[in-house]
C-alpha positions in Angstrom: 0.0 0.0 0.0 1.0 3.3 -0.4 0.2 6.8 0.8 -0.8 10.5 -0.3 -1.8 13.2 1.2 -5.2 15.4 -0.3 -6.9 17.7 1.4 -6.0 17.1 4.5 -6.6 13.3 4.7 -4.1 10.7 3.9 -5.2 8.5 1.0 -4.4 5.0 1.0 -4.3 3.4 -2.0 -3.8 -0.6 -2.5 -2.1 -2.6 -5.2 -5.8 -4.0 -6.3 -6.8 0.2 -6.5 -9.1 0.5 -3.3 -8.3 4.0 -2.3 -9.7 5.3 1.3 -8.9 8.3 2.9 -8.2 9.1 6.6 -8.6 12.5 8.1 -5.3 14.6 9.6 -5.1 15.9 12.8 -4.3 19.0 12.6 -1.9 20.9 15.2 -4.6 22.1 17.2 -6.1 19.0 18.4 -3.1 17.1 18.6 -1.9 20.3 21.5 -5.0 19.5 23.3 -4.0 16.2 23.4 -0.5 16.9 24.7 -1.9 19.0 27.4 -3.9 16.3 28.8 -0.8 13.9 28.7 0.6 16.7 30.4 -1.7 16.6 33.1 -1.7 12.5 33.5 2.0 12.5 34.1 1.9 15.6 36.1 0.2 14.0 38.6 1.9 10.1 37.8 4.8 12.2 39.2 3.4 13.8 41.7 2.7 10.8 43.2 6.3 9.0 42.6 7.4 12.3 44.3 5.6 11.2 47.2 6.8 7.9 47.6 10.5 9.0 46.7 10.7 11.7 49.4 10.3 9.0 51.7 13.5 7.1 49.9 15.3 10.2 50.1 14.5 10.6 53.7 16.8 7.4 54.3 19.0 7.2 51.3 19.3 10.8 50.1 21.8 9.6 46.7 19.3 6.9 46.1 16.3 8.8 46.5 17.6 11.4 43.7 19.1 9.0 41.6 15.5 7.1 41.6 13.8 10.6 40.5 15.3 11.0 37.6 15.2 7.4 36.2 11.4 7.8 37.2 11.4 11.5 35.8 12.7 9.8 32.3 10.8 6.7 32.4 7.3 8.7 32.9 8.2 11.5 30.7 9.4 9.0 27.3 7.9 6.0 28.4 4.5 7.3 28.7 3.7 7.8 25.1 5.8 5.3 24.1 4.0 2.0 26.1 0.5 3.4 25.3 1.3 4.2 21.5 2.4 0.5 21.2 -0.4 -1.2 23.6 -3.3 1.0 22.5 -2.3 1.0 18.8 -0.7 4.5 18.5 -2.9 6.4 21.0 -2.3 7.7 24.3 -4.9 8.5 27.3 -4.9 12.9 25.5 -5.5 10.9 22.1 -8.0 8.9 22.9 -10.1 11.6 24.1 -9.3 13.6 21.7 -10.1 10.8 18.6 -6.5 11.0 17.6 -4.7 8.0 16.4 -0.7 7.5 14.9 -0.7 5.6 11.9 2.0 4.5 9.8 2.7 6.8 7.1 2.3 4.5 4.2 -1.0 3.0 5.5 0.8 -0.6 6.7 1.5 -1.6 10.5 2.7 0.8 12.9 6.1 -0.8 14.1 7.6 -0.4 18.0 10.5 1.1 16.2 8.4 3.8 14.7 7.2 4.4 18.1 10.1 4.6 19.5 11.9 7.2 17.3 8.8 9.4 17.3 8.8 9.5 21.1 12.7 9.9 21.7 12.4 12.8 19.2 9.8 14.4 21.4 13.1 16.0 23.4 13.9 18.0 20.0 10.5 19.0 19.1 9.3 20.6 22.1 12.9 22.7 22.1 12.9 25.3 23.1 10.0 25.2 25.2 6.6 24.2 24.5 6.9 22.5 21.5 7.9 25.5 19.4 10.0 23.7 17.1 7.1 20.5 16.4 4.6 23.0 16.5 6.5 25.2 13.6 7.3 22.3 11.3 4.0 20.6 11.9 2.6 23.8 10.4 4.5 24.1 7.7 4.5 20.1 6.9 1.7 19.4 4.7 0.7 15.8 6.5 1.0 18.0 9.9 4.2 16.1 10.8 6.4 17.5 13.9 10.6 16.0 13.1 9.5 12.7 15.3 6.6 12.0 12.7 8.7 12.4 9.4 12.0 10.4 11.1 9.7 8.1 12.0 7.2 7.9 8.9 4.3 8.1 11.2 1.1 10.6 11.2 -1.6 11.2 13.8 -5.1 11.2 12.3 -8.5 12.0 13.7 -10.6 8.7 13.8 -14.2 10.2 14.1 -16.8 7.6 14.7 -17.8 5.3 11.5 -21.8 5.6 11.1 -23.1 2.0 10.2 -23.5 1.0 6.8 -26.6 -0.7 5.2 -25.6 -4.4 6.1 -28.6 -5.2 3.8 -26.0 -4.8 0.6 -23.9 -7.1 1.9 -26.4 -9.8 3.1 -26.6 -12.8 0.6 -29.2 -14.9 3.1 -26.5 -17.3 4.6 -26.0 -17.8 8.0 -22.7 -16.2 9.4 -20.8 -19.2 11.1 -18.7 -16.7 12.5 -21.1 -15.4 14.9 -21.3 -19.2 16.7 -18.0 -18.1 18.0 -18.2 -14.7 20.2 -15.1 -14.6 21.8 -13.5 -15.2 18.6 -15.3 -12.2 16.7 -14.4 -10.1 19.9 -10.7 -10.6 19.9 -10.9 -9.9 16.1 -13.3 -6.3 16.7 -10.0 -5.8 19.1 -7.7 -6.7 16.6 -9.2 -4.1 13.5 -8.6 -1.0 13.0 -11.1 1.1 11.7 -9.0 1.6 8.5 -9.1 -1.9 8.1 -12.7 -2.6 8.5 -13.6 0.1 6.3 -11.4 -1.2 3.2 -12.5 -4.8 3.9 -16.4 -2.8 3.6 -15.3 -0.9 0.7 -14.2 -4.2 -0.7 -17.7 -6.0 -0.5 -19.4 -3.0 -1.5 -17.6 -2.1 -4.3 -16.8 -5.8 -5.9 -18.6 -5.3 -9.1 -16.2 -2.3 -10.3 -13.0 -4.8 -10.5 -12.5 -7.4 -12.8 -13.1 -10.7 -11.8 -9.3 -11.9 -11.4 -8.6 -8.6 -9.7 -11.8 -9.5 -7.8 -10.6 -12.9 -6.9 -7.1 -11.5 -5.6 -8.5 -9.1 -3.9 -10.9 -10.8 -1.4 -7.6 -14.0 -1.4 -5.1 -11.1 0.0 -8.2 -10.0 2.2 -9.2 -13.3 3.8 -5.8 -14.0 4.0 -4.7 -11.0 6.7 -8.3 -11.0 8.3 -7.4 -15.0 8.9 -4.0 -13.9 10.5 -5.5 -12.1 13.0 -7.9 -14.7 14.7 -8.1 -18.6 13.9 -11.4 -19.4 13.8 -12.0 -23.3 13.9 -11.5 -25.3 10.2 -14.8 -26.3 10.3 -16.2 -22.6 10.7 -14.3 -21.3 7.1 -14.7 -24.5 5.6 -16.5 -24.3 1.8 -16.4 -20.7 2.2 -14.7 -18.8 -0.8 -12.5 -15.9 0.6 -15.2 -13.1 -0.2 -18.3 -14.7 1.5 -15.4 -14.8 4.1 -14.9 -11.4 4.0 -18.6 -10.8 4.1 -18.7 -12.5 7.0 -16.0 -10.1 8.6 -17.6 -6.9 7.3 -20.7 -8.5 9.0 -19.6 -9.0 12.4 -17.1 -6.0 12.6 -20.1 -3.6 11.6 -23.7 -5.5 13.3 -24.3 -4.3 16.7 -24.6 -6.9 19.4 -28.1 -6.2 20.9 -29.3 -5.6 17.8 -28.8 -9.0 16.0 -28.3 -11.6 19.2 -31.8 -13.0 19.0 -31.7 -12.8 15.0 -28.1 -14.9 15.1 -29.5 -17.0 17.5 -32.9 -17.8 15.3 -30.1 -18.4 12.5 -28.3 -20.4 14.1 -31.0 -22.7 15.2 -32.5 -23.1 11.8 -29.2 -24.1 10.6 -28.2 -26.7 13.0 -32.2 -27.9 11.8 -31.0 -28.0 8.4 -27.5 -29.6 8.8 -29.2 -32.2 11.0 
Protein backbone atom coordinates (compact mmCIF):
# COMPACT_ATOMS: atom_id res chain seq x y z
CA UNK A 1 0.00 0.00 0.00
CA UNK A 2 1.02 3.33 -0.39
CA UNK A 3 0.22 6.83 0.78
CA UNK A 4 -0.80 10.51 -0.27
CA UNK A 5 -1.79 13.24 1.20
CA UNK A 6 -5.18 15.38 -0.35
CA UNK A 7 -6.88 17.65 1.39
CA UNK A 8 -5.99 17.15 4.54
CA UNK A 9 -6.59 13.26 4.66
CA UNK A 10 -4.10 10.68 3.93
CA UNK A 11 -5.24 8.46 0.98
CA UNK A 12 -4.39 4.97 1.03
CA UNK A 13 -4.27 3.43 -1.97
CA UNK A 14 -3.83 -0.62 -2.48
CA UNK A 15 -2.13 -2.64 -5.19
CA UNK A 16 -5.84 -3.95 -6.31
CA UNK A 17 -6.85 0.15 -6.55
CA UNK A 18 -9.12 0.49 -3.25
CA UNK A 19 -8.31 3.97 -2.28
CA UNK A 20 -9.67 5.31 1.25
CA UNK A 21 -8.94 8.31 2.88
CA UNK A 22 -8.17 9.08 6.56
CA UNK A 23 -8.63 12.51 8.13
CA UNK A 24 -5.26 14.60 9.63
CA UNK A 25 -5.07 15.86 12.83
CA UNK A 26 -4.27 19.03 12.57
CA UNK A 27 -1.86 20.86 15.25
CA UNK A 28 -4.63 22.08 17.15
CA UNK A 29 -6.14 18.96 18.44
CA UNK A 30 -3.05 17.12 18.60
CA UNK A 31 -1.89 20.28 21.46
CA UNK A 32 -5.01 19.52 23.33
CA UNK A 33 -4.01 16.16 23.35
CA UNK A 34 -0.53 16.90 24.66
CA UNK A 35 -1.91 18.99 27.39
CA UNK A 36 -3.92 16.33 28.76
CA UNK A 37 -0.80 13.95 28.70
CA UNK A 38 0.62 16.73 30.39
CA UNK A 39 -1.70 16.64 33.07
CA UNK A 40 -1.69 12.49 33.49
CA UNK A 41 1.97 12.52 34.09
CA UNK A 42 1.93 15.60 36.12
CA UNK A 43 0.19 13.98 38.60
CA UNK A 44 1.86 10.10 37.77
CA UNK A 45 4.81 12.23 39.16
CA UNK A 46 3.39 13.85 41.66
CA UNK A 47 2.70 10.79 43.19
CA UNK A 48 6.28 8.95 42.63
CA UNK A 49 7.44 12.32 44.30
CA UNK A 50 5.64 11.19 47.21
CA UNK A 51 6.83 7.86 47.58
CA UNK A 52 10.48 8.98 46.67
CA UNK A 53 10.68 11.74 49.44
CA UNK A 54 10.33 9.03 51.70
CA UNK A 55 13.47 7.12 49.95
CA UNK A 56 15.33 10.16 50.11
CA UNK A 57 14.48 10.64 53.66
CA UNK A 58 16.76 7.37 54.34
CA UNK A 59 18.97 7.23 51.34
CA UNK A 60 19.34 10.77 50.12
CA UNK A 61 21.79 9.64 46.67
CA UNK A 62 19.33 6.92 46.12
CA UNK A 63 16.27 8.78 46.49
CA UNK A 64 17.60 11.36 43.71
CA UNK A 65 19.14 8.99 41.58
CA UNK A 66 15.50 7.07 41.59
CA UNK A 67 13.80 10.59 40.50
CA UNK A 68 15.29 10.99 37.62
CA UNK A 69 15.18 7.42 36.18
CA UNK A 70 11.36 7.79 37.17
CA UNK A 71 11.36 11.52 35.79
CA UNK A 72 12.66 9.78 32.26
CA UNK A 73 10.80 6.68 32.42
CA UNK A 74 7.27 8.74 32.94
CA UNK A 75 8.24 11.51 30.70
CA UNK A 76 9.43 9.02 27.28
CA UNK A 77 7.88 5.98 28.37
CA UNK A 78 4.49 7.32 28.67
CA UNK A 79 3.71 7.83 25.08
CA UNK A 80 5.81 5.35 24.08
CA UNK A 81 4.03 1.99 26.06
CA UNK A 82 0.48 3.42 25.27
CA UNK A 83 1.30 4.24 21.45
CA UNK A 84 2.40 0.48 21.25
CA UNK A 85 -0.43 -1.17 23.61
CA UNK A 86 -3.28 1.01 22.53
CA UNK A 87 -2.33 0.95 18.80
CA UNK A 88 -0.73 4.48 18.53
CA UNK A 89 -2.94 6.37 21.01
CA UNK A 90 -2.26 7.72 24.31
CA UNK A 91 -4.93 8.48 27.29
CA UNK A 92 -4.93 12.89 25.53
CA UNK A 93 -5.46 10.85 22.12
CA UNK A 94 -8.00 8.93 22.93
CA UNK A 95 -10.15 11.57 24.14
CA UNK A 96 -9.27 13.61 21.68
CA UNK A 97 -10.08 10.77 18.63
CA UNK A 98 -6.53 11.03 17.60
CA UNK A 99 -4.67 8.01 16.36
CA UNK A 100 -0.68 7.51 14.94
CA UNK A 101 -0.71 5.57 11.93
CA UNK A 102 2.05 4.46 9.77
CA UNK A 103 2.67 6.84 7.06
CA UNK A 104 2.27 4.46 4.21
CA UNK A 105 -0.95 2.97 5.52
CA UNK A 106 0.76 -0.63 6.74
CA UNK A 107 1.52 -1.58 10.45
CA UNK A 108 2.71 0.80 12.86
CA UNK A 109 6.05 -0.81 14.09
CA UNK A 110 7.58 -0.43 17.98
CA UNK A 111 10.48 1.13 16.19
CA UNK A 112 8.38 3.77 14.67
CA UNK A 113 7.17 4.43 18.06
CA UNK A 114 10.11 4.57 19.53
CA UNK A 115 11.87 7.23 17.33
CA UNK A 116 8.83 9.36 17.30
CA UNK A 117 8.76 9.49 21.11
CA UNK A 118 12.74 9.94 21.70
CA UNK A 119 12.37 12.83 19.17
CA UNK A 120 9.77 14.45 21.45
CA UNK A 121 13.09 15.95 23.44
CA UNK A 122 13.95 17.99 20.05
CA UNK A 123 10.55 19.03 19.09
CA UNK A 124 9.26 20.60 22.06
CA UNK A 125 12.92 22.69 22.09
CA UNK A 126 12.85 25.29 23.15
CA UNK A 127 9.97 25.21 25.23
CA UNK A 128 6.60 24.23 24.47
CA UNK A 129 6.88 22.48 21.48
CA UNK A 130 7.94 25.46 19.35
CA UNK A 131 9.97 23.72 17.11
CA UNK A 132 7.09 20.51 16.40
CA UNK A 133 4.61 23.01 16.48
CA UNK A 134 6.48 25.18 13.64
CA UNK A 135 7.28 22.34 11.35
CA UNK A 136 4.03 20.56 11.86
CA UNK A 137 2.57 23.83 10.38
CA UNK A 138 4.52 24.09 7.71
CA UNK A 139 4.48 20.06 6.93
CA UNK A 140 1.71 19.40 4.73
CA UNK A 141 0.65 15.79 6.54
CA UNK A 142 0.99 17.99 9.95
CA UNK A 143 4.16 16.09 10.81
CA UNK A 144 6.39 17.46 13.95
CA UNK A 145 10.55 15.96 13.12
CA UNK A 146 9.49 12.65 15.28
CA UNK A 147 6.64 12.00 12.74
CA UNK A 148 8.70 12.43 9.43
CA UNK A 149 12.00 10.38 11.11
CA UNK A 150 9.74 8.05 12.04
CA UNK A 151 7.18 7.86 8.90
CA UNK A 152 4.28 8.13 11.15
CA UNK A 153 1.11 10.64 11.21
CA UNK A 154 -1.60 11.18 13.80
CA UNK A 155 -5.10 11.15 12.28
CA UNK A 156 -8.52 11.97 13.72
CA UNK A 157 -10.56 8.74 13.84
CA UNK A 158 -14.19 10.18 14.13
CA UNK A 159 -16.83 7.60 14.74
CA UNK A 160 -17.82 5.33 11.52
CA UNK A 161 -21.84 5.55 11.07
CA UNK A 162 -23.10 2.01 10.18
CA UNK A 163 -23.54 1.01 6.77
CA UNK A 164 -26.56 -0.70 5.22
CA UNK A 165 -25.64 -4.41 6.14
CA UNK A 166 -28.56 -5.18 3.80
CA UNK A 167 -25.96 -4.75 0.63
CA UNK A 168 -23.94 -7.06 1.88
CA UNK A 169 -26.40 -9.79 3.14
CA UNK A 170 -26.60 -12.83 0.61
CA UNK A 171 -29.23 -14.95 3.14
CA UNK A 172 -26.55 -17.33 4.65
CA UNK A 173 -26.00 -17.81 8.02
CA UNK A 174 -22.71 -16.19 9.40
CA UNK A 175 -20.76 -19.24 11.10
CA UNK A 176 -18.72 -16.67 12.47
CA UNK A 177 -21.06 -15.40 14.89
CA UNK A 178 -21.28 -19.21 16.69
CA UNK A 179 -17.96 -18.08 17.98
CA UNK A 180 -18.21 -14.74 20.16
CA UNK A 181 -15.14 -14.57 21.78
CA UNK A 182 -13.50 -15.22 18.59
CA UNK A 183 -15.32 -12.22 16.71
CA UNK A 184 -14.42 -10.13 19.89
CA UNK A 185 -10.74 -10.56 19.89
CA UNK A 186 -10.93 -9.91 16.07
CA UNK A 187 -13.30 -6.34 16.68
CA UNK A 188 -9.97 -5.78 19.11
CA UNK A 189 -7.74 -6.67 16.65
CA UNK A 190 -9.23 -4.14 13.47
CA UNK A 191 -8.57 -0.98 12.97
CA UNK A 192 -11.15 1.05 11.67
CA UNK A 193 -8.99 1.65 8.46
CA UNK A 194 -9.10 -1.89 8.07
CA UNK A 195 -12.71 -2.55 8.55
CA UNK A 196 -13.56 0.15 6.32
CA UNK A 197 -11.43 -1.18 3.21
CA UNK A 198 -12.53 -4.84 3.88
CA UNK A 199 -16.43 -2.76 3.58
CA UNK A 200 -15.26 -0.95 0.68
CA UNK A 201 -14.25 -4.16 -0.74
CA UNK A 202 -17.66 -5.97 -0.51
CA UNK A 203 -19.35 -2.95 -1.46
CA UNK A 204 -17.65 -2.08 -4.33
CA UNK A 205 -16.79 -5.78 -5.89
CA UNK A 206 -18.56 -5.33 -9.11
CA UNK A 207 -16.22 -2.33 -10.29
CA UNK A 208 -13.00 -4.77 -10.48
CA UNK A 209 -12.47 -7.42 -12.76
CA UNK A 210 -13.13 -10.73 -11.76
CA UNK A 211 -9.25 -11.86 -11.37
CA UNK A 212 -8.59 -8.64 -9.66
CA UNK A 213 -11.81 -9.52 -7.81
CA UNK A 214 -10.56 -12.87 -6.93
CA UNK A 215 -7.13 -11.53 -5.58
CA UNK A 216 -8.53 -9.12 -3.88
CA UNK A 217 -10.89 -10.80 -1.43
CA UNK A 218 -7.62 -13.99 -1.38
CA UNK A 219 -5.06 -11.07 0.04
CA UNK A 220 -8.18 -9.98 2.23
CA UNK A 221 -9.21 -13.28 3.84
CA UNK A 222 -5.80 -14.03 3.99
CA UNK A 223 -4.70 -10.95 6.65
CA UNK A 224 -8.25 -10.97 8.35
CA UNK A 225 -7.43 -14.97 8.89
CA UNK A 226 -4.00 -13.86 10.46
CA UNK A 227 -5.55 -12.08 13.03
CA UNK A 228 -7.92 -14.71 14.72
CA UNK A 229 -8.12 -18.57 13.93
CA UNK A 230 -11.36 -19.43 13.80
CA UNK A 231 -11.96 -23.29 13.86
CA UNK A 232 -11.52 -25.29 10.21
CA UNK A 233 -14.81 -26.25 10.28
CA UNK A 234 -16.24 -22.59 10.66
CA UNK A 235 -14.27 -21.28 7.07
CA UNK A 236 -14.72 -24.55 5.59
CA UNK A 237 -16.54 -24.30 1.82
CA UNK A 238 -16.39 -20.71 2.25
CA UNK A 239 -14.73 -18.77 -0.81
CA UNK A 240 -12.53 -15.95 0.55
CA UNK A 241 -15.18 -13.14 -0.24
CA UNK A 242 -18.28 -14.70 1.49
CA UNK A 243 -15.44 -14.82 4.05
CA UNK A 244 -14.89 -11.41 3.99
CA UNK A 245 -18.57 -10.84 4.10
CA UNK A 246 -18.66 -12.49 7.03
CA UNK A 247 -15.97 -10.11 8.59
CA UNK A 248 -17.63 -6.94 7.33
CA UNK A 249 -20.74 -8.46 9.04
CA UNK A 250 -19.64 -8.97 12.44
CA UNK A 251 -17.14 -5.96 12.60
CA UNK A 252 -20.12 -3.59 11.56
CA UNK A 253 -23.71 -5.54 13.31
CA UNK A 254 -24.32 -4.34 16.66
CA UNK A 255 -24.65 -6.95 19.38
CA UNK A 256 -28.11 -6.18 20.91
CA UNK A 257 -29.30 -5.57 17.79
CA UNK A 258 -28.82 -8.97 16.04
CA UNK A 259 -28.26 -11.56 19.18
CA UNK A 260 -31.75 -13.05 18.99
CA UNK A 261 -31.66 -12.78 15.02
CA UNK A 262 -28.12 -14.86 15.06
CA UNK A 263 -29.45 -17.00 17.53
CA UNK A 264 -32.91 -17.77 15.34
CA UNK A 265 -30.12 -18.36 12.45
CA UNK A 266 -28.31 -20.42 14.10
CA UNK A 267 -30.97 -22.67 15.23
CA UNK A 268 -32.53 -23.08 11.78
CA UNK A 269 -29.18 -24.07 10.57
CA UNK A 270 -28.20 -26.67 12.98
CA UNK A 271 -32.17 -27.95 11.84
CA UNK A 272 -30.99 -27.96 8.36
CA UNK A 273 -27.54 -29.60 8.78
CA UNK A 274 -29.22 -32.20 11.02
Amino acid sequence: MNGSTTSNQLVIRTPEGVTFGLPLASPLPRMLAWLIDVFVMGAALVLFSKLLNLIGLVAPDLGGALSILVWLAVSTGYGMALEWFWRGQTLGKKVLRLRVVDAQGLRLHFFQVFIRNVLRAVDSMPLMYLVGGLVSLLSPRYQRLGDIAAGTVVIRTPKFSLPDLEQIRTGKFNSLRRHPHLVARLRQKTTPAEAALALQAVLRREEFTPEKRVELFRELAAHFSQKVAFPQEVCEGLSDEQFIRNVVEVLYRAESKNANADKTSSKSHENVAA
